[in-house]
C-alpha positions as semicolon CSV with decimal commas, in nm:
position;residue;x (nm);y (nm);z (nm)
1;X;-1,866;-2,612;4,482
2;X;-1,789;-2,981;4,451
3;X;-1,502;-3,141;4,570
4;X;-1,201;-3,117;4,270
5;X;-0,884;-3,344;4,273
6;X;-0,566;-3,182;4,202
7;X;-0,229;-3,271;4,098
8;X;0,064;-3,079;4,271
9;X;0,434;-3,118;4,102
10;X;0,702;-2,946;4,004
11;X;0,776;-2,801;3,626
12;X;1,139;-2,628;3,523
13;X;1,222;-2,627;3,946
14;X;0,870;-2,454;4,024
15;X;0,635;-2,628;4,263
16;X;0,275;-2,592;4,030
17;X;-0,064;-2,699;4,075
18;X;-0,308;-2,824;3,827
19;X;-0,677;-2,933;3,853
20;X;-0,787;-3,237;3,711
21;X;-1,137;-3,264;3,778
22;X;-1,456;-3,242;3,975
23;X;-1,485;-3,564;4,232
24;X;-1,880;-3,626;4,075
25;X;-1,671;-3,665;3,705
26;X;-1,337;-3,860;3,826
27;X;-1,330;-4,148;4,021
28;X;-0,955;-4,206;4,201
29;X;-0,846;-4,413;3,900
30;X;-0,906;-4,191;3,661
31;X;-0,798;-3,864;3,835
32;X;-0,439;-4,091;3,935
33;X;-0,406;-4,215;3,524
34;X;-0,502;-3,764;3,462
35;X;-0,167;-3,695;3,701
36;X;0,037;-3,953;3,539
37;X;-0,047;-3,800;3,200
38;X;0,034;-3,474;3,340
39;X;0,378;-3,572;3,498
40;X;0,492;-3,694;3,212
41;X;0,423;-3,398;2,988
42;X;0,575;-3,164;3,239
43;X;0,918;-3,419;3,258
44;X;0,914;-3,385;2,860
45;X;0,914;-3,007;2,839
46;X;1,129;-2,976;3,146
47;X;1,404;-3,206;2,920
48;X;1,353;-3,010;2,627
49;X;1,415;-2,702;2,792
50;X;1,714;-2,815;2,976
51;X;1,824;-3,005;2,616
52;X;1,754;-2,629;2,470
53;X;2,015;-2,462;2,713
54;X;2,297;-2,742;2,669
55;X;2,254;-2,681;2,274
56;X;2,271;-2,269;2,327
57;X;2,538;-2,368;2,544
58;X;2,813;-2,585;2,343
59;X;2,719;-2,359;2,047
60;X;3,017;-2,279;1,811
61;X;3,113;-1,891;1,813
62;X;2,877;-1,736;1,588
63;X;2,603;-1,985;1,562
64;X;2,386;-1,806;1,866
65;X;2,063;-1,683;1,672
66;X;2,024;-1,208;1,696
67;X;1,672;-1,358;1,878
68;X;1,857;-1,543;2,153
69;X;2,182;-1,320;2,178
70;X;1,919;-0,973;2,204
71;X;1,732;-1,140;2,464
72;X;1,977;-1,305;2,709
73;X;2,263;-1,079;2,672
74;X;2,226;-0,717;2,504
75;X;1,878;-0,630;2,665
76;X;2,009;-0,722;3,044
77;X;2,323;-0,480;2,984
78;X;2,149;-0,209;2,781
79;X;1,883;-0,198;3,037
80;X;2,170;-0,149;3,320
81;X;2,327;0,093;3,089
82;X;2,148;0,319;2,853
83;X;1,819;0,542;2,926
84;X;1,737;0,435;2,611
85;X;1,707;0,053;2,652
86;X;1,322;0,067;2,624
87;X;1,369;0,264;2,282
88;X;1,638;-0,030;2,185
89;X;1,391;-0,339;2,276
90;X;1,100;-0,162;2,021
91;X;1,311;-0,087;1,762
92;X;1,428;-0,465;1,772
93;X;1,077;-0,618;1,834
94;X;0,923;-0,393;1,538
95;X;1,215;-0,368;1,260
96;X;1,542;-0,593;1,365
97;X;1,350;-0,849;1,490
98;X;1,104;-0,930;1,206
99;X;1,445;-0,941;0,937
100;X;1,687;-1,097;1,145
101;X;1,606;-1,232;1,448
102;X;1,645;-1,589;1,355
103;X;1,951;-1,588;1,218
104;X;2,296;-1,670;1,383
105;X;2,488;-1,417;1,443
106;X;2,773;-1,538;1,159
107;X;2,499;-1,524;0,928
108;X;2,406;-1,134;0,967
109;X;2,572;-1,018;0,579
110;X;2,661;-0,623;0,555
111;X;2,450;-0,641;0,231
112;X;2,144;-0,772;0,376
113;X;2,152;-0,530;0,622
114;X;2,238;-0,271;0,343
115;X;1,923;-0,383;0,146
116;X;1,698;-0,337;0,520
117;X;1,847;-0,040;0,582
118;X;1,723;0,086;0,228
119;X;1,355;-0,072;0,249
120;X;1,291;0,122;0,605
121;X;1,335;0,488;0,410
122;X;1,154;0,359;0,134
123;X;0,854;0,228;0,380
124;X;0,865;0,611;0,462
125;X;1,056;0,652;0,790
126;X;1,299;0,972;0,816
127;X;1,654;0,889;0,725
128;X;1,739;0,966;1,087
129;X;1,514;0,690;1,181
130;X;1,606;0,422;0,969
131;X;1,989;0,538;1,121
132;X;1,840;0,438;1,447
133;X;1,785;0,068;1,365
134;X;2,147;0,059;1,187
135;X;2,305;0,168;1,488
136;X;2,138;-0,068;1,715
137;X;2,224;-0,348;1,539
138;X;2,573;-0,201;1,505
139;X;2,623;-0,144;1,834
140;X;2,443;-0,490;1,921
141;X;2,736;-0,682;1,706
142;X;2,998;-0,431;1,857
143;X;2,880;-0,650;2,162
144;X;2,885;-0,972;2,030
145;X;3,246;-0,954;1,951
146;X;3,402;-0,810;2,265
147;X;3,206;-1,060;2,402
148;X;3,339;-1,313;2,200
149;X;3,036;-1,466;2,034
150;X;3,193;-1,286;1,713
151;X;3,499;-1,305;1,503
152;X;3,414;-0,916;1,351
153;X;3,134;-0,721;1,306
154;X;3,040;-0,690;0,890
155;X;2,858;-0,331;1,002
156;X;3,187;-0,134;1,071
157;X;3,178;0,162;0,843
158;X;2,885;0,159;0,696
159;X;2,694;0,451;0,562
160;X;2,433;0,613;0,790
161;X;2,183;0,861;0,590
162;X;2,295;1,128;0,822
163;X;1,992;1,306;0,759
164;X;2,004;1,636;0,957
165;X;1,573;1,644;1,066
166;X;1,606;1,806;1,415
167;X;1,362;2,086;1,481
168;X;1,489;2,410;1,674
169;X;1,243;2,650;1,729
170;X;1,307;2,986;1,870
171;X;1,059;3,247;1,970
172;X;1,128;3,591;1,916
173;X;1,090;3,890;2,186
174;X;0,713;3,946;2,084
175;X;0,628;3,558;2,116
176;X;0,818;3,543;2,421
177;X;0,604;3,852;2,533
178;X;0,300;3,684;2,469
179;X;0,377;3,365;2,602
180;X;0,472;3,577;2,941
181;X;0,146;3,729;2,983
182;X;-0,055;3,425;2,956
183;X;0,132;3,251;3,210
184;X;0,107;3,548;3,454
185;X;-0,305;3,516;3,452
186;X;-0,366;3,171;3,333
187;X;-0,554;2,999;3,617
188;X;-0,292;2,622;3,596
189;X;-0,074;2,863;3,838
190;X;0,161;2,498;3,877
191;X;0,242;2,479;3,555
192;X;0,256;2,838;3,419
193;X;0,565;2,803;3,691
194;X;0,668;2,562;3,519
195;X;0,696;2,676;3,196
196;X;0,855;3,041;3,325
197;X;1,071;2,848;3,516
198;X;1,171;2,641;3,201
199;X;1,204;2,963;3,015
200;X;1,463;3,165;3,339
201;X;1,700;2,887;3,324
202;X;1,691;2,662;3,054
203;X;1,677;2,334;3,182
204;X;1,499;2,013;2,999
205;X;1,122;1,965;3,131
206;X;1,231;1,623;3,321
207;X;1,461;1,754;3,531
208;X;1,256;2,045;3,622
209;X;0,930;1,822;3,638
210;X;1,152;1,613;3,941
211;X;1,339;1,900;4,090
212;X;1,314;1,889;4,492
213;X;1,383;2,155;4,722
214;X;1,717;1,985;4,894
215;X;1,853;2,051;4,566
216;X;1,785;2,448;4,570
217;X;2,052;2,603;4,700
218;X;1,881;2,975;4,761
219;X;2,181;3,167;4,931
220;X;2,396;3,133;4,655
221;X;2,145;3,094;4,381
222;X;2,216;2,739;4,222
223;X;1,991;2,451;4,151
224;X;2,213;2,123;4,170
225;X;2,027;1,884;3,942
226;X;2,164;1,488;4,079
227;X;2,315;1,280;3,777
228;X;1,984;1,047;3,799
229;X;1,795;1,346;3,696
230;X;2,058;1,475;3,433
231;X;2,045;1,335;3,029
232;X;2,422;1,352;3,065
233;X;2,389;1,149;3,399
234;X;2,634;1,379;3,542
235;X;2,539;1,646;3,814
236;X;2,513;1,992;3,702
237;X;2,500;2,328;3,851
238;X;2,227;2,576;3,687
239;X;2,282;2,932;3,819
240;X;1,941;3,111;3,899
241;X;1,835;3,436;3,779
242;X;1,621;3,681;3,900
243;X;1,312;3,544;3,695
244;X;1,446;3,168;3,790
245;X;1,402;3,251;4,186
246;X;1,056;3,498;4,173
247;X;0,908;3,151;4,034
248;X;1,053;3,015;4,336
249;X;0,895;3,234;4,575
250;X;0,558;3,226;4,434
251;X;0,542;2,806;4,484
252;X;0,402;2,668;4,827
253;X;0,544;2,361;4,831
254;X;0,841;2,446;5,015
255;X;0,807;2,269;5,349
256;X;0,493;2,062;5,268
257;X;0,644;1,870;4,956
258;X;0,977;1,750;4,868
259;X;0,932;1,865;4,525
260;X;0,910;2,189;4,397
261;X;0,639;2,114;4,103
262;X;0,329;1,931;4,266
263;X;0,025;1,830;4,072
264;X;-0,276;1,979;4,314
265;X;-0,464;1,658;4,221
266;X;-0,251;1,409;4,263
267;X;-0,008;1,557;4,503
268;X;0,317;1,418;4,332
269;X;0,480;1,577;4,073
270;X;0,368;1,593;3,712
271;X;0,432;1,318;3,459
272;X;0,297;1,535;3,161
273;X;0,222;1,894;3,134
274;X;0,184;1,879;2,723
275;X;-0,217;1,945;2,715
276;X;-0,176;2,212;2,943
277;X;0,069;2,292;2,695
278;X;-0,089;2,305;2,354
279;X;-0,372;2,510;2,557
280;X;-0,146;2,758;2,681
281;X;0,084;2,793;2,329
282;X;-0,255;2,855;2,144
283;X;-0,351;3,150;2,336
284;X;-0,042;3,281;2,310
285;X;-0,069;3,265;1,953
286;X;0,315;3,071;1,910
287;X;0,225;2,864;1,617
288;X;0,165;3,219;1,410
289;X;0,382;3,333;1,132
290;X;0,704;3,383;1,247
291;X;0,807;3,067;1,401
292;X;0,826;2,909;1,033
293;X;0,483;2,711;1,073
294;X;0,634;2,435;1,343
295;X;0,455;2,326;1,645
296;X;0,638;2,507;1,940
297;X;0,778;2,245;2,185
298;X;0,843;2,291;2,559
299;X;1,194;2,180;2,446
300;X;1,190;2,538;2,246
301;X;1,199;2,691;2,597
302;X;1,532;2,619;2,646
303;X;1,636;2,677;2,271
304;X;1,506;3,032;2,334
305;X;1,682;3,080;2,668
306;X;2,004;2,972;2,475
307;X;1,953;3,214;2,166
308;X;1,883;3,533;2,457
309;X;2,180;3,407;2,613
310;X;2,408;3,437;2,272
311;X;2,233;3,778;2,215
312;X;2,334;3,901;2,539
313;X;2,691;3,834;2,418
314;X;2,745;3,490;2,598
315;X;2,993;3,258;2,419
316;X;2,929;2,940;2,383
317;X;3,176;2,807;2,627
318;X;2,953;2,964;2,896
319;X;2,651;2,841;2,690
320;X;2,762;2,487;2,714
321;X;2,805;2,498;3,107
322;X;2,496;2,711;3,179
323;X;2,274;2,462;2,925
324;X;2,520;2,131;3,085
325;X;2,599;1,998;2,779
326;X;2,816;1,716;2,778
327;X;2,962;1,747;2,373
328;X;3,102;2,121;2,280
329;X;2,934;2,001;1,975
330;X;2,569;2,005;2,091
331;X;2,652;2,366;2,183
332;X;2,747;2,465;1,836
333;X;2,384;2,441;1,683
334;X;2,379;2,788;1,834
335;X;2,693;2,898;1,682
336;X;2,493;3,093;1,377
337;X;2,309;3,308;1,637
338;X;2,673;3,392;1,773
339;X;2,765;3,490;1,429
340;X;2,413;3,665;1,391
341;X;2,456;3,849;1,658
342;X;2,815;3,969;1,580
């Protein structure tokens, strides 16, 4: 190629480079007036940003614009904070964001967000939903005044739809019967272990989809999930029955993987098992009459290892620490199979 001429400088503190030209186009004078040019546009927008900050920075309390306060101060702690922060920065970029993100914080009325609060169930989201964006930006303005950027936050107190829409599916003995004998013959061996595993003790999918070996205690039974791999993000203890540790015994990981769950293709551990999944639920027929019409979850596993637990006379206390919920109150969704079952 033909000899270029370049201009190397620095923009915002960063060392950049930037062609000008081909030497058979440019003769020295011209390329040196091109740099010139250059430097001077990259001094003008290194001022303006640096004007930008001293403005955000002598900023009355208040005046900081949702946009600016979500991006360089509730994102960096939720993401530090909350498993949810991803969740958080869509709902803001899709809903929040559009309606208020460029106004100052001051500015944010309770009716206004009343009014959006209102348009997102009429748009056709769940009430639940809508609830989520309400609560972000609640929470978001919580922030903003213990950080002092607010006086008070005009959300306190108000109204959430409260709309009850979670789904709890539980299969009965003959679905669970079914289910059973299609995982004993069907030929993904990995994760029909999974899924009886899921179904012995109860655990979420996640955890179970990361469980390693060093946290199998086999003597005494116990699988000690870590708090990283926890909802909670506390450890917890899950006691193994005698259906939990034959699906131990039948993997062949132990002492070639860290993991007890390995994807034969990939060799780590799955990401996903859902197509496997909607294959396997479909042959056992768990979609039928009976299970009201709703698409069975993997997350029904451990609602059904909860409900046999109740019907074996459990109470919910031991529910709670078997399952590791955090809240009593999680617990009590089963409380109507305790009475049930009384």
């Amino acid at each position: 190629s033909a000899p270029t001429w370049f201009y190397r400088g620095k923009i915002n503190g960063k060392t950049t480079t930037r062609r000008l030209g081909d030497v058979d186009e440019l003769d020295i004078s011209q390329a040196r007036h091109r740099a010139l040019v250059l430097r001077a546009e990259w001094a003008a927008t290194a001022a303006a940003a640096k004007d930008q900050q001293s403005v955000e920075a002598k900023a009355p309390m208040g005046t900081m614009t949702l946009d600016v306060f979500m991006r360089d101060h509730y994102m960096p702690y939720a993401f530090l904070h909350k498993r949810s922060a991803k969740k958080d920065e869509q709902l803001f970029r899709i809903h929040i964001g559009p309606r208020f993100g460029t106004l100052p914080l001051d500015k944010i009325s309770r009716r206004e967000v009343a009014i959006f609060h209102n348009d997102l169930r009429a748009k056709g989201q769940s009430g639940a939903s809508a609830d989520h964006s309400l609560k972000l930006l609640r929470r978001a303005l919580n922030l903003a005044v213990q950080w002092e950027f607010l006086d008070r936050n005009p959300l306190v107190g108000m109204a959430l739809f409260n709309e009850a829409n979670g789904v709890e599916n539980y299969l009965d003995d003959a679905a669970i019967q079914r289910l059973v004998a299609v995982l004993r013959v069907d030929k993904n061996r990995t994760v029909s272990l999974i899924l009886l595993f899921l179904l012995s003790c109860g655990a979420r999918k996640t955890s179970a989809l990361q469980a390693k070996w060093c946290e199998i205690d086999m003597d005494n039974r116990v699988w000690k999930i870590p708090a990283v791999n926890s909802k909670s993000k506390r450890s917890a203890s899950v006691p193994l029955n005698d259906s939990a540790m034959w699906v131990l015994d039948q993997l062949d990981t132990r002492g070639k993987s860290e993991y007890l769950f390995v994807n034969k293709r990939t060799g780590k551990p799955f990401t996903s098992i859902r197509t496997v999944w909607r294959r396997i639920s479909k042959e056992a027929k768990l979609n039928d009459t009976g299970n009201g019409g709703n698409n069975v979850r993997v997350h029904d596993l451990r609602h059904t290892f909860a409900s046999m637990l109740v019907s074996a006379g459990r109470s919910l206390d031991q529910v709670q620490q078997i399952l590791g919920h955090s809240d009593p109150k999680i617990t009590m969704r089963y409380a109507h199979l305790s009475a049930k079952t009384l």
